[in-house]
Legacy VTK file of the C-alpha trace (Angstrom):
# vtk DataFile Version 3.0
C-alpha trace
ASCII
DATASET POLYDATA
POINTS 283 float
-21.066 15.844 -0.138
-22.778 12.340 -1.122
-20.918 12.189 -4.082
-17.942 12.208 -1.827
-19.075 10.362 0.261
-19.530 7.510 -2.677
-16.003 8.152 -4.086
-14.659 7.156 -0.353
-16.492 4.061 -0.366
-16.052 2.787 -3.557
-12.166 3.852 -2.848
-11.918 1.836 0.253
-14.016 -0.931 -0.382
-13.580 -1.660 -3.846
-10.572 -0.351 -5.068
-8.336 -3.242 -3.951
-10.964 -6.024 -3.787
-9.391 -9.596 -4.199
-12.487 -10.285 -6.350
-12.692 -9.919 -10.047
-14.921 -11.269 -12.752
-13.531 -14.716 -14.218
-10.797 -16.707 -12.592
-8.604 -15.389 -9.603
-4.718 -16.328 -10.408
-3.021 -13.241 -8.365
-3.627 -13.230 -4.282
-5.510 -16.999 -4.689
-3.159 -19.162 -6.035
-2.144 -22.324 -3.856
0.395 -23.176 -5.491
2.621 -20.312 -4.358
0.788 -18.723 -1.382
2.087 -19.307 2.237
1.311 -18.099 5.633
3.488 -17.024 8.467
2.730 -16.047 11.923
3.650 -12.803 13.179
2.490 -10.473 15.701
-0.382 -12.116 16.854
-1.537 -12.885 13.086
-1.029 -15.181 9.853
0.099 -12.818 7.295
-0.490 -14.408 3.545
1.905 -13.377 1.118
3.198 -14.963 -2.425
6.087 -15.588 -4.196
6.568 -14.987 -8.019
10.017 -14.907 -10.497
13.719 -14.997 -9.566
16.193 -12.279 -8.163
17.062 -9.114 -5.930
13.550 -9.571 -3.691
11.307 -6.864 -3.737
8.329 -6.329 -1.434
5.253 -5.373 -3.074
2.708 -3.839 -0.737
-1.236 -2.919 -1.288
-3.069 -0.029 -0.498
-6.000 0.469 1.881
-8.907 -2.004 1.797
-7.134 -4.054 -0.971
-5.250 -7.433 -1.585
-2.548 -9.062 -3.322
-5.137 -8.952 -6.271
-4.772 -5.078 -6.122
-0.688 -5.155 -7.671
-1.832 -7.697 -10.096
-0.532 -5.524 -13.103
2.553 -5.112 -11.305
3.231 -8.162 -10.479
4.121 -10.705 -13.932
6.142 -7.894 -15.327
8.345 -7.064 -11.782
8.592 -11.047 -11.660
10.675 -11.072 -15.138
14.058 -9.106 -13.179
12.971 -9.617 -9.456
11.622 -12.088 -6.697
8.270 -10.631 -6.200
6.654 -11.147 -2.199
3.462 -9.465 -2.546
1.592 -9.626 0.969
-1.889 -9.164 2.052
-1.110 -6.788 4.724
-2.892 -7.638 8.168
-6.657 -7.652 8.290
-7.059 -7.749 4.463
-7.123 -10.227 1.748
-6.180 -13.331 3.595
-4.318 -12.113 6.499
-6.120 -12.455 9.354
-6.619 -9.391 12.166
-6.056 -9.021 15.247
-7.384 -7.526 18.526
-5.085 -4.649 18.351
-5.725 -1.297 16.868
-3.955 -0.865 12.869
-1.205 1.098 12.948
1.550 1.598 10.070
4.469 1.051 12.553
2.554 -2.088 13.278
2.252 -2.999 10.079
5.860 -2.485 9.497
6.841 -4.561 11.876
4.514 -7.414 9.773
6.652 -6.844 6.752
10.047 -7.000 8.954
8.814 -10.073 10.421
8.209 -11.561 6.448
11.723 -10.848 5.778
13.460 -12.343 8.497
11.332 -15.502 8.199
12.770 -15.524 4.612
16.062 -14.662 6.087
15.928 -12.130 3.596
18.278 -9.315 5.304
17.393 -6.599 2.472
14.794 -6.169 -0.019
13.326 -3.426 -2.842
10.001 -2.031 -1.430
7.389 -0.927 -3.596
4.132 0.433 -2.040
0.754 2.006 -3.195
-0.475 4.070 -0.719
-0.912 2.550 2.587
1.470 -0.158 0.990
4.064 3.382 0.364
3.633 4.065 3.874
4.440 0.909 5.415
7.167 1.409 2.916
8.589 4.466 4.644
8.175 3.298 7.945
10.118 0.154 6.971
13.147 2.645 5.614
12.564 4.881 8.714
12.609 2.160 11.249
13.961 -0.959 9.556
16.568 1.013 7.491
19.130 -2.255 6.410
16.244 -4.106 5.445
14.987 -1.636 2.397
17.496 -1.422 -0.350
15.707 0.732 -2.692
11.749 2.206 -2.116
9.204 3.388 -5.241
6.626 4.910 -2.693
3.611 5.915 -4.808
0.785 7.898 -3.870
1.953 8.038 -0.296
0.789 10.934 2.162
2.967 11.248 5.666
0.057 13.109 7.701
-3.578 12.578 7.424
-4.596 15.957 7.146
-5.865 18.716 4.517
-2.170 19.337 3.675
-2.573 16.050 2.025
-6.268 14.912 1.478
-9.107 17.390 0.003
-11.306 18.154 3.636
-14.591 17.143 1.967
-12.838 13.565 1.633
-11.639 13.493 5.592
-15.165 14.967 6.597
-16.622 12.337 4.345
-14.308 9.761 6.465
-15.318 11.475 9.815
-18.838 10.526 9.091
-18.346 6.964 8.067
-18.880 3.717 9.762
-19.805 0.173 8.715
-23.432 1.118 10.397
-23.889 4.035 8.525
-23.333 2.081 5.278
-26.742 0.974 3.392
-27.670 -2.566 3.511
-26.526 -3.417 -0.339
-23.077 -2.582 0.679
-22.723 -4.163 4.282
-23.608 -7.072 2.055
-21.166 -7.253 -0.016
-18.353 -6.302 2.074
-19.168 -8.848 3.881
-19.292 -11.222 1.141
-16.092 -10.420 -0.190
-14.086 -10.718 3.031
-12.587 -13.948 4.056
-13.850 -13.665 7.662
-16.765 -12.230 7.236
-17.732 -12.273 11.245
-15.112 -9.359 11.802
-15.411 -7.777 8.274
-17.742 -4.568 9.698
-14.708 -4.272 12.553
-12.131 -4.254 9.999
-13.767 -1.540 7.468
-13.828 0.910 10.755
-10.255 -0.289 11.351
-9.185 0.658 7.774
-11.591 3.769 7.784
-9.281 5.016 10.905
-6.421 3.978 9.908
-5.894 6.530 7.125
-8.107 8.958 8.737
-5.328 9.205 12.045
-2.461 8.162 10.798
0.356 8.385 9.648
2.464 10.995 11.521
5.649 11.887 10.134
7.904 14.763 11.633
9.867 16.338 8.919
13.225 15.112 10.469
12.009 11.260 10.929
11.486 12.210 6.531
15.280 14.183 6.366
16.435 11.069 8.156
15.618 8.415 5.544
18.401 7.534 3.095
17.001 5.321 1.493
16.826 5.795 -2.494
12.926 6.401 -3.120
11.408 7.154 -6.249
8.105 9.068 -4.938
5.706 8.567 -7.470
1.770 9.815 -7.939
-0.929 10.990 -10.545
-1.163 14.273 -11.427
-4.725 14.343 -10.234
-3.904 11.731 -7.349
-5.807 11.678 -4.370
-2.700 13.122 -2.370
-2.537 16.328 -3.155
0.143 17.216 -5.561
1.815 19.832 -3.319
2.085 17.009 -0.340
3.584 14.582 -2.562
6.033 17.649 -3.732
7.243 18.252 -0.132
7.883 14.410 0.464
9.965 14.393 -2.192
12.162 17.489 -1.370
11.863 16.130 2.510
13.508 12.482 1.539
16.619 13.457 1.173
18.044 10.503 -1.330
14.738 10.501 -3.854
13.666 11.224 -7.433
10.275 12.537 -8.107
7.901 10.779 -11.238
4.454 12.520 -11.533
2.324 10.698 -14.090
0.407 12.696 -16.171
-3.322 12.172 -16.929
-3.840 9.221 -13.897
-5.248 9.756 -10.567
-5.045 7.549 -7.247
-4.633 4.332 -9.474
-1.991 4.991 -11.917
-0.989 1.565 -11.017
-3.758 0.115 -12.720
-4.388 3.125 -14.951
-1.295 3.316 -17.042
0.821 -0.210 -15.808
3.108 -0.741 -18.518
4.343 2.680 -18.311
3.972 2.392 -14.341
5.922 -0.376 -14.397
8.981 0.695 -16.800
9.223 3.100 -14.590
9.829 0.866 -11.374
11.936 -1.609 -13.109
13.865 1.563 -14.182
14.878 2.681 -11.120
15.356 -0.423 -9.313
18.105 -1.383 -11.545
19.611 1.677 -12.642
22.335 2.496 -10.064
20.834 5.571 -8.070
22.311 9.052 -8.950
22.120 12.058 -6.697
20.839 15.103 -8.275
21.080 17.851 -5.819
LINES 1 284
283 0 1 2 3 4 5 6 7 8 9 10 11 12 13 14 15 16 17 18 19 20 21 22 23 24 25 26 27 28 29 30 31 32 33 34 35 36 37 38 39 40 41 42 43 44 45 46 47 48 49 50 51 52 53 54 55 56 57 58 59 60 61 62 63 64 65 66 67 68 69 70 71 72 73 74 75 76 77 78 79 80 81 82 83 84 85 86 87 88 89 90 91 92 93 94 95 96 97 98 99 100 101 102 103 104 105 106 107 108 109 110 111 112 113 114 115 116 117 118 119 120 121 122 123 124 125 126 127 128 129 130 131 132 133 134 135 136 137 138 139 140 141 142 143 144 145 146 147 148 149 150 151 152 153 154 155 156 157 158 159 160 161 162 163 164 165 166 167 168 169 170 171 172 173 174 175 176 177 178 179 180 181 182 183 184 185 186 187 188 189 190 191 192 193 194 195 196 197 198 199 200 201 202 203 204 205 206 207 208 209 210 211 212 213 214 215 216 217 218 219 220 221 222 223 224 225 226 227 228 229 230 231 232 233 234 235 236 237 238 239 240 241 242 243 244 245 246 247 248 249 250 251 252 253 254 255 256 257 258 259 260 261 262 263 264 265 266 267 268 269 270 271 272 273 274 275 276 277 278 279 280 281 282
């Protein structure tokens, strides 16, 4: 059980920190990063190459920093906006509770300030759900969708029970002193920093809720990727896949949760792949 209980932490702490040894170019850079205001927050996103636009979208706990093998090498064929989605990296927080329809509305917002009327979406994990509820909810505005290592309830169906138990049991209190430290440290508002880890901590731990016919009615095309020893588990990621009814299906062998940053060149072939391949219907 502790050793779960580490792998959660270091998973939602650490996993997308905006901090890295040496010099910070990706999520930091001034010369490129903007804010906007939407919904009650400034959302910080940047701008990188030329092209169709495509979204790029964090997971839990992480930053712009998080996609940073993702980004130089989608910038060569797209226009890469990669956000800090709201109450991480530099986008500020807000009174209300997280929510991934809320956080979908954030990304709408982005894209009508850049009177951008439809864009390629590609998410890791919380950033693939937002992802879906943009296609579910904002359907003209999503093009094309790679939604990798994306779970549509937050239940054993999709995460191992020791994990959501783990969850269950975890607040910023309960956290020894070391680490309050240095989440705190790494955030950029470091006053609300314990209020947003219990934020993100619920966030995955109560939502999302998909029904199976909000799924069937998605047309999107999605590439649903994951790691064949992903966090999700396999057979959840399966039934997304045969649930979306316009998607192709890429597990990764030999990666788990961050096959983004595990294997990126191959990751990333892939993406670029099926963004500009015209999609073909298989079934």
């Amino acid at each position: 059980m502790k050793r779960v209980l580490r792998m959660f932490i270091v998973f939602l702490v650490f996993a997308g920190s905006s901090f890295a040894q040496g010099k910070i170019v990706y999520g930091s850079n001034s010369m490129t990063g903007h804010y906007i205001h939407v919904n009650g927050i400034k959302l910080y996103y940047e701008i990188y190459g030329n092209g169709h636009p495509l979204l790029l979208l964090h997971g839990n706990g992480g930053s712009i920093y998080s996609m940073r093998y993702q980004i130089p090498a989608l910038a060569e064929h797209f226009k890469v906006i990669a956000v800090d989605s709201r109450a991480q990296g530099r986008s500020s927080d807000s009174n209300a509770d997280l929510s991934f329809t809320l956080m979908a509305s954030d990304m709408a917002g982005l894209l009508d300030s850049l009177h951008i009327d439809s864009a390629y979406v590609v998410g890791w994990s919380d950033g693939a759900i937002i992802g879906l509820k943009l296609a579910l909810e904002y359907p003209n505005k999503v093009s094309k969708l790679v939604s990798d290592a994306a779970n549509f309830l937050p239940d054993s169906t999709a995460l191992p029970e020791k994990m959501l138990e783990a969850m269950r049991r975890t607040s910023f209190a309960t956290l020894d002193s070391a680490t309050q430290r240095r989440i705190i440290s790494q955030s950029f508002f470091p006053k609300r920093a314990g209020l947003i880890f219990d934020k993100l901590n619920r966030l995955d731990l109560y939502h999302p809720h998909f029904t199976d016919k909000q799924l069937e009615s998605i047309d999107t095309p999605t590439l649903v990727m994951a790691g064949d020893h992903d966090l999700i588990k396999i057979g959840h990621t399966l039934k997304l896949f045969h649930l979306l009814p316009e998607s192709q299906l890429c597990i990764v062998p030999g990666t788990n949760h961050g096959l983004l940053q595990e294997r990126p060149r191959l990751a990333n072939e892939i993406i670029i792949d099926f963004l500009e391949r015209p999609f073909k219907e298989m079934r």
